[in-house]
N, C-alpha and C positions, 0 to 999 in steps of 0.2 A: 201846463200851468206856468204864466207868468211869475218871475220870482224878482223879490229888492236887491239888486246887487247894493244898494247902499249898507243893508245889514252884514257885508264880506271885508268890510273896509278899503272897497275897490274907489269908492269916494264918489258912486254914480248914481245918482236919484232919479233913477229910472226902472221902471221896471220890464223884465224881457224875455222874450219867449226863448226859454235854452235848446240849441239844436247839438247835440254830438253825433257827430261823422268818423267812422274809420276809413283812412284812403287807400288802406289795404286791400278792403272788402270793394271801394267803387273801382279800385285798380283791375281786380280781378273782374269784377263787370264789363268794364272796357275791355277786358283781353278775349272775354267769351262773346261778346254781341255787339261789339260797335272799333272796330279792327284798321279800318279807317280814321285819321285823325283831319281828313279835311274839311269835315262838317263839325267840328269841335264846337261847342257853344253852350251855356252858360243851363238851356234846357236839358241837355245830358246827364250835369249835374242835380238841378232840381226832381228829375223824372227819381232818379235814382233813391233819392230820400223816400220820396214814396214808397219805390220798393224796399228797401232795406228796412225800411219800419214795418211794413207790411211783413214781411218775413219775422220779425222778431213780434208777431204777431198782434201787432198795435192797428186796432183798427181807427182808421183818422178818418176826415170828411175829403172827398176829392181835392181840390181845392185849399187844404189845410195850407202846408208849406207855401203854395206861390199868394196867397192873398197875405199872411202874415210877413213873408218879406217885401212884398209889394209895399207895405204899409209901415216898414220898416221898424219892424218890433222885433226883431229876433238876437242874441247873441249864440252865432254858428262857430261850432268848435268844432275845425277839419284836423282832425288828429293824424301824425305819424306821418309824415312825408318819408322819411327814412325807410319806412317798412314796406318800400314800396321798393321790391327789389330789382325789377328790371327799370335801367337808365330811363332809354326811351319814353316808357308809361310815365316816369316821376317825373321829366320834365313837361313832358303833354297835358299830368294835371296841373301843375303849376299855372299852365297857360290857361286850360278850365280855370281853375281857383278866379285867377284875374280878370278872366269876362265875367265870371258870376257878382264877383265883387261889383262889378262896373254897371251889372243889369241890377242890382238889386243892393245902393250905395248906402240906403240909411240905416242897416245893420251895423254889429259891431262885428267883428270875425278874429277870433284868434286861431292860426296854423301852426302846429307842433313839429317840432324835429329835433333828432339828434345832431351836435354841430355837423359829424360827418358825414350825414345825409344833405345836408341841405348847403350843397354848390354849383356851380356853374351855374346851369338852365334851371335848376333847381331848384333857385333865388327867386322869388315874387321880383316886382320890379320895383325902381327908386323909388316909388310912391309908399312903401308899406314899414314903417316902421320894424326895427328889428333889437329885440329884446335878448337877455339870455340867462336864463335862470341858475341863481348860485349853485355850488357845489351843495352837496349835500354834508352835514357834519357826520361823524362818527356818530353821533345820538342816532341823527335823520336816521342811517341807514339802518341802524338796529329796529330801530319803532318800521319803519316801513317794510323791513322783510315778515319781522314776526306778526305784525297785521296781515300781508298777503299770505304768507302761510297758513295762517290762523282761515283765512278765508276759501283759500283753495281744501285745504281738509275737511271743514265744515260741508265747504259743496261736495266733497267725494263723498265725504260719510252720511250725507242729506240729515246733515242734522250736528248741535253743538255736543258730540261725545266722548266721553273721557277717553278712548282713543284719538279722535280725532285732534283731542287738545294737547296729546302726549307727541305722536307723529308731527304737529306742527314744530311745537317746542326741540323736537330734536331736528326739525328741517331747519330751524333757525339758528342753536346753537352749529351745524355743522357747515350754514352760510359764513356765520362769524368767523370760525374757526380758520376755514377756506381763504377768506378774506384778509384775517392778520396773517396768516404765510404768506399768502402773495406781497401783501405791503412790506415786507420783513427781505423776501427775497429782492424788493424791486430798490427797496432800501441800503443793498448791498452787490446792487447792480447786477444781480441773476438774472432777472426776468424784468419786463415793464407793469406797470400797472396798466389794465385797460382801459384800451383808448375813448372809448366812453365817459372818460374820467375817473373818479377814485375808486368805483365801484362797479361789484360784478352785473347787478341789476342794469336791462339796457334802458328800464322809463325814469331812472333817476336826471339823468344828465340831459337838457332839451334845449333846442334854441327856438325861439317864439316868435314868430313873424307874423 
């Protein structure tokens, strides 16, 4: 489903077909079937959406993803360059990313990463805009642990139950807790804060290219 990004306050009166990709999961495709990097091309990528939807059980029409970009309707979100732990694979998708970009321009594409994931080879090239999302405050991180907790306990317990919503509440205050000692030690030059930035969470801190 096409969605308004103008109703997000992104400022774009367009509407666009949303793709999310994790490069985790294409990284680990490339390391089981396609082992060679000298055939690299832009179709690697595209094949793979296919499959990866298809796994998470979305049946789509052949043809879905390359006529939609073709046609250039899509806003493709390749998440997590950083989670991509061997060197090598991260810089190879980079190169991927950049043919794909190139075969299929009238998209919009945002790439995720953490600052420390994303250098050297690792870097898209001068042509791609490069963003970096603020810190997160003191609030942010409270509101975003206890929603993620809140959400991972509901899915252990398959269901919103007053267990599930007690076990959260305590995974959260004992994130919090966690967190003012480290700021307190790093405050009085014990220990650093991690390098992620201010916080224990690794999807808080990303650089956006």
């Amino acid at each position: 489903m096409k969605r308004d990004w103008s109703r997000h306050g992104w400022q774009l009166k367009e509407a666009r077909l949303p793709i999310l990709l994790p490069l985790r999961d294409f990284a680990k495709h490339l390391q089981e079937n396609y082992k060679d990097p000298s055939t690299d091309g832009p179709k690697l990528l595209l094949n793979f959406l296919n499959t990866y939807f298809e796994y998470q059980d979305i049946k789509l029409p052949v043809r879905f993803f390359a006529d939609h970009l073709q046609q250039g309707e899509c806003l493709v979100l390749l998440d997590g360059v950083d989670e991509v732990a061997d060197l090598p694979t991260r810089h190879r998708i980079a190169r991927i990313i950049e043919k794909f970009t190139i075969a299929y321009p009238d998209n919009r594409y945002v790439v995720t990463s953490r600052i420390v994931g994303y250098t050297d080879a690792a870097r898209l090239g001068e042509k791609y805009d490069v963003t970096t999302v603020r810190d997160f405050t003191w609030e942010d991180i409270t509101r975003f642990v206890a929603y993620w907790n809140r959400s991972i306990e509901i899915a252990l317990a398959d269901g919103e139950t007053p267990q599930a919503m007690f076990a959260a509440k305590r995974q959260t205050e004992g994130t919090a807790q966690s967190h003012r000692e480290q700021r307190a030690r790093a405050r009085f030059g014990r220990e650093p804060v991690d390098a992620d930035g201010d916080c224990p969470c690794p999807a808080l801190s990303r650089a956006v290219a």
